[in-house]
C-alpha positions as CSV (number, residue, x, y, z in Angstrom):
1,X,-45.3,-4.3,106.5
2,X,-43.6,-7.2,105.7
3,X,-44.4,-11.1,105.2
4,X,-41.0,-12.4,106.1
5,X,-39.4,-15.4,104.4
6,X,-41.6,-17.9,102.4
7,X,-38.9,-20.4,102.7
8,X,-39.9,-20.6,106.1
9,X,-43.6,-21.3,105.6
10,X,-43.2,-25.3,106.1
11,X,-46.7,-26.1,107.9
12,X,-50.2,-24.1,108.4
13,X,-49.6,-23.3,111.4
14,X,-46.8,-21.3,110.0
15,X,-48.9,-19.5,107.8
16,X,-51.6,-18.7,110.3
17,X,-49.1,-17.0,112.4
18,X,-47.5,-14.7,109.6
19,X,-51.2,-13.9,108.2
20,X,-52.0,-12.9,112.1
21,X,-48.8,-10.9,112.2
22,X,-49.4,-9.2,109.4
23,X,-52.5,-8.2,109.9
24,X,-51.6,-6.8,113.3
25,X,-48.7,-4.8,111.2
26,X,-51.3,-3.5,108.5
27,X,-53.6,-2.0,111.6
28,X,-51.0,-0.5,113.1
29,X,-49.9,1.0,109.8
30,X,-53.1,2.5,109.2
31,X,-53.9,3.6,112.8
32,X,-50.6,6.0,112.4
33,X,-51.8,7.8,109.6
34,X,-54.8,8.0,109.9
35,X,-55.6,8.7,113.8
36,X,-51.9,8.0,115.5
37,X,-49.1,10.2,113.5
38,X,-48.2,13.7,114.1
39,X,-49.5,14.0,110.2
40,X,-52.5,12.1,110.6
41,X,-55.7,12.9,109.3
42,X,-56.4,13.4,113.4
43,X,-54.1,15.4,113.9
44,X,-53.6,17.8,111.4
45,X,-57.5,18.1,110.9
46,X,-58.0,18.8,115.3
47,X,-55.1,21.8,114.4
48,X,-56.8,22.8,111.3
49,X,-60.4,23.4,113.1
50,X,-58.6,25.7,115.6
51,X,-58.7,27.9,111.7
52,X,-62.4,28.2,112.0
53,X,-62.2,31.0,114.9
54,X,-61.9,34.3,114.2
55,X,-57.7,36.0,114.3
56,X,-56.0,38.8,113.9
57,X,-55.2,40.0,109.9
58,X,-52.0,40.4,110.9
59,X,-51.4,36.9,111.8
60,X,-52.3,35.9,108.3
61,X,-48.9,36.1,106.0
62,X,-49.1,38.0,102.5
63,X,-50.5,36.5,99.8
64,X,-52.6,34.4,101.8
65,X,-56.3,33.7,101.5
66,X,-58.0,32.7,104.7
67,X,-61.6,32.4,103.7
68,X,-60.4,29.9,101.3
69,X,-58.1,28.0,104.2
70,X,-61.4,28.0,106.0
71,X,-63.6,26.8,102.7
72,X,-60.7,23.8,102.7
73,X,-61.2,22.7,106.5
74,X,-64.8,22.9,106.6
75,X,-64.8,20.5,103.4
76,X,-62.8,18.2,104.9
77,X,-64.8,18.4,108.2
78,X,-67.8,17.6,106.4
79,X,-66.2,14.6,104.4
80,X,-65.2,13.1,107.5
81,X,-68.7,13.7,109.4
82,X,-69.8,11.1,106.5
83,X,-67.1,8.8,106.7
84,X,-67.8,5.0,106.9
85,X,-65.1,3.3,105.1
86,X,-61.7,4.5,103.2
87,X,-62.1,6.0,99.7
88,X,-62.1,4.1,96.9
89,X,-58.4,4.3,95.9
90,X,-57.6,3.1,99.4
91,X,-59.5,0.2,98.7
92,X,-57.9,-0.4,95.3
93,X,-54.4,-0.2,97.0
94,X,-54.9,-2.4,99.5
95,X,-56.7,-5.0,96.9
96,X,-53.0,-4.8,94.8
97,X,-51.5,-5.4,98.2
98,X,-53.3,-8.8,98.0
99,X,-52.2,-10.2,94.7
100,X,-49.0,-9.8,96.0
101,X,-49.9,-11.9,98.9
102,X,-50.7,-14.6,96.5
103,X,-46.9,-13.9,94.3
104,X,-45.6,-14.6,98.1
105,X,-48.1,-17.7,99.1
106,X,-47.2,-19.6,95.9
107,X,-43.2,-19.6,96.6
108,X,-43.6,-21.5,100.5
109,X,-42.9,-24.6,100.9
110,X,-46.6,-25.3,102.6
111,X,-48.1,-24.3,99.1
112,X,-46.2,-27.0,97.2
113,X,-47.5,-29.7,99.4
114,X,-51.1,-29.1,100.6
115,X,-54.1,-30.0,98.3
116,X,-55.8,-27.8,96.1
117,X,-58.9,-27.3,98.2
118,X,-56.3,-26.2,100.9
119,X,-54.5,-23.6,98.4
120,X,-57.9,-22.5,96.4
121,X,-59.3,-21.3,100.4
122,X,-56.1,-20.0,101.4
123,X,-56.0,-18.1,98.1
124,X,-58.7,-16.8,98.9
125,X,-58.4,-15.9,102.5
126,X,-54.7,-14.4,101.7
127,X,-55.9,-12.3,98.6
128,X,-58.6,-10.1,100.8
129,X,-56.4,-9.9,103.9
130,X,-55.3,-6.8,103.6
131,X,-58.7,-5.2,102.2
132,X,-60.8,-6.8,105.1
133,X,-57.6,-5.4,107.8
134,X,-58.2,-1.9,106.3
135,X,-62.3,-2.4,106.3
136,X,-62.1,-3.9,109.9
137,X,-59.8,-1.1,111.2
138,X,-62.3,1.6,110.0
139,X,-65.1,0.6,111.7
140,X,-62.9,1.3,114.9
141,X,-60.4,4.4,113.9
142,X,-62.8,6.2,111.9
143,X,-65.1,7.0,115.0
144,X,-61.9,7.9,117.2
145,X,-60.6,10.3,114.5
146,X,-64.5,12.0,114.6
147,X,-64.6,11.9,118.3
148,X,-61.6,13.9,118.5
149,X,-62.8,16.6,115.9
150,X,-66.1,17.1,117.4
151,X,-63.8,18.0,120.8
152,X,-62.4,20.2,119.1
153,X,-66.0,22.5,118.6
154,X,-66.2,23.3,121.7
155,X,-67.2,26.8,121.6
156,X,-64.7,30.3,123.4
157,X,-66.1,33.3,124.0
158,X,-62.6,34.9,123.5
159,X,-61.7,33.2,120.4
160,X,-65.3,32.7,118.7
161,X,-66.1,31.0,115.4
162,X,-65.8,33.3,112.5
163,X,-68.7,34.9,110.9
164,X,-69.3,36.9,107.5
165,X,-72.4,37.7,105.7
166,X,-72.2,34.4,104.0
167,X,-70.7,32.0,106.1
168,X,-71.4,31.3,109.7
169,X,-68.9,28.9,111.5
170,X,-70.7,28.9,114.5
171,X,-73.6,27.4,112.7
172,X,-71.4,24.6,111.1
173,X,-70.2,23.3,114.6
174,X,-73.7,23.5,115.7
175,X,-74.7,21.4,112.3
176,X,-71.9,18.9,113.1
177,X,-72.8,18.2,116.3
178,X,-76.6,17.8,115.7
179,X,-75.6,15.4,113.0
180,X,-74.0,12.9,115.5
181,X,-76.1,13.6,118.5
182,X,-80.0,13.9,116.3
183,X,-79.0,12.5,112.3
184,X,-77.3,9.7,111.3
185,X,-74.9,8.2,109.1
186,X,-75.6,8.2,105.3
187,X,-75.9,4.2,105.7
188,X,-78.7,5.1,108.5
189,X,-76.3,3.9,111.3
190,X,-75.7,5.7,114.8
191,X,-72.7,7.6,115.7
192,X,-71.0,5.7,118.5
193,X,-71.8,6.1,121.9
194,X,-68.4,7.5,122.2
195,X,-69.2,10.3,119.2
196,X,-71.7,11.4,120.6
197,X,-70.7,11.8,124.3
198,X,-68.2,14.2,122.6
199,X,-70.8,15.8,120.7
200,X,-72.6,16.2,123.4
201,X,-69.9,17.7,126.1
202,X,-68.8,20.4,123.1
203,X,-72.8,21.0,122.9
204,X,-72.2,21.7,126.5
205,X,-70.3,25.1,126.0
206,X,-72.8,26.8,123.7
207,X,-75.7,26.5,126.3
208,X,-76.3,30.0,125.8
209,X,-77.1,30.1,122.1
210,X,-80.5,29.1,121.3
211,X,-80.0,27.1,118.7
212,X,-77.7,24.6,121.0
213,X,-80.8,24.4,123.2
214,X,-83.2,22.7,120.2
215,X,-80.1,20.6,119.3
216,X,-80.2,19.0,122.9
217,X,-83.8,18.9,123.4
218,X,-84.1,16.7,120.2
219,X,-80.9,15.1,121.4
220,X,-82.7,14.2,124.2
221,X,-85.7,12.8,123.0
222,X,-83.8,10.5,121.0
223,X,-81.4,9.1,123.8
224,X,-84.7,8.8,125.9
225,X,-86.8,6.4,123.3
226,X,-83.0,4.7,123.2
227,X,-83.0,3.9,126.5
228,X,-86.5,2.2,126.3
229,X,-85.5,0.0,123.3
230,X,-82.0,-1.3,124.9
231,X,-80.7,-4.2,123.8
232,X,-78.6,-4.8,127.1
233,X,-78.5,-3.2,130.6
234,X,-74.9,-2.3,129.6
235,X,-76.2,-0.3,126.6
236,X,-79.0,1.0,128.4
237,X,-76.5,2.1,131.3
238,X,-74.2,4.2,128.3
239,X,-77.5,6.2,126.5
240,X,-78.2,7.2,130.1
241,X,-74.5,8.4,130.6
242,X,-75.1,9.9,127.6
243,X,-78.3,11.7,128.7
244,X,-76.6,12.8,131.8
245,X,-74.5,15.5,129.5
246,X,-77.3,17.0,128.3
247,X,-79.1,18.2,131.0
């Protein structure tokens, strides 16, 4: 991600442009690794769930510890089942990104001419760019990377989740997906609509455990006292999508 010449920064206008392209860049940057690049949190964590079933031992190479491999992907699982925003050290890089922004502000040609209440907002506005690009881009690629991993649950019959005496995988879909489609966030928000349609079609494929069935009754309950509450018909119109997958 780049700013591109400061020399050319003559006008506000000018600078309004190269903010908006750079903020454009910055999403982009973090949409492909986080949710768009073959080594994406998305992707690697959709192949690493496929882990969770139960395989052959011979499959596994020497030397290697599965139940740990498994300990690992179900961590991470459950980190991202909480996510909200980027961790702190995220954050932190993207606040450096912004004094840099400032380094590059105060060498344009607009900066030497405009007034001091122009530069002391623009300082500002330039300084939390890149931390308010990578909070904004969150609120949108966090619940498309979750979406995708809750697909992933759906439940085979011929490749089923593994099971010891002390660790049931089959139980932690099943406590994923009644934490988007029942629980909440640990702010208190919803899972999006689009979460929890996904939750709710891998639900779908473990109809004949019990313990699916009191997932999607509660499910149910909630989408219904939902529906009564809408804000919009349009909202109203996606809870009963929604309850349509969980008959």
């Amino acid at each position: 991600v780049y700013l591109g010449d400061p020399s050319l920064i003559a006008s506000e206008a000018d600078l309004r442009s190269t903010q908006l392209a750079f903020q454009n860049q910055l999403s982009a940057l973090i949409q492909y690794y986080v949710s768009a690049g073959a080594q994406g949190l998305s992707y690697m964590l959709t192949a690493n769930l496929r882990d969770l079933v139960t395989f052959q031992a011979s499959t596994v190479p020497p030397g290697f510890d599965p139940l740990a491999m498994r300990a690992r992907i179900a961590m991470t699982m459950d980190e991202v089942m909480n996510l909200e925003e980027f961790s702190p050290a995220t954050q932190t890089a993207f606040n450096k990104i912004g004094d840099k922004m400032l380094v590059w502000l105060s060498t344009t040609p607009w900066y030497g001419l405009a007034a001091q209440t122009a530069r002391d907002q623009t300082e500002v506005s330039m300084k939390g760019l890149a931390s308010e690009t990578l909070k904004r881009t969150a609120k949108t690629i966090v619940p498309r990377v979750r979406a995708r991993q809750l697909a992933a649950l759906a439940r085979s019959s011929t490749a089923p989740f593994f099971l010891t005496t002390s660790v049931d995988y089959e139980a932690k879909a099943l406590a994923w997906l009644e934490l988007v489609l029942v629980k909440t966030l640990p702010s208190g928000a919803s899972y999006t609509i689009s979460e929890r349609i996904a939750a709710a079609q891998a639900l779908a494929t473990f109809n004949t455990i019990p313990a699916a069935q009191v997932i999607k009754s509660a499910a149910r309950a909630r989408v219904e006292s939902e529906i009564v509450v809408a804000a919009s018909a349009e909202e109203r119109e996606a809870y009963r999508a929604l309850l349509g997958l969980l008959p």
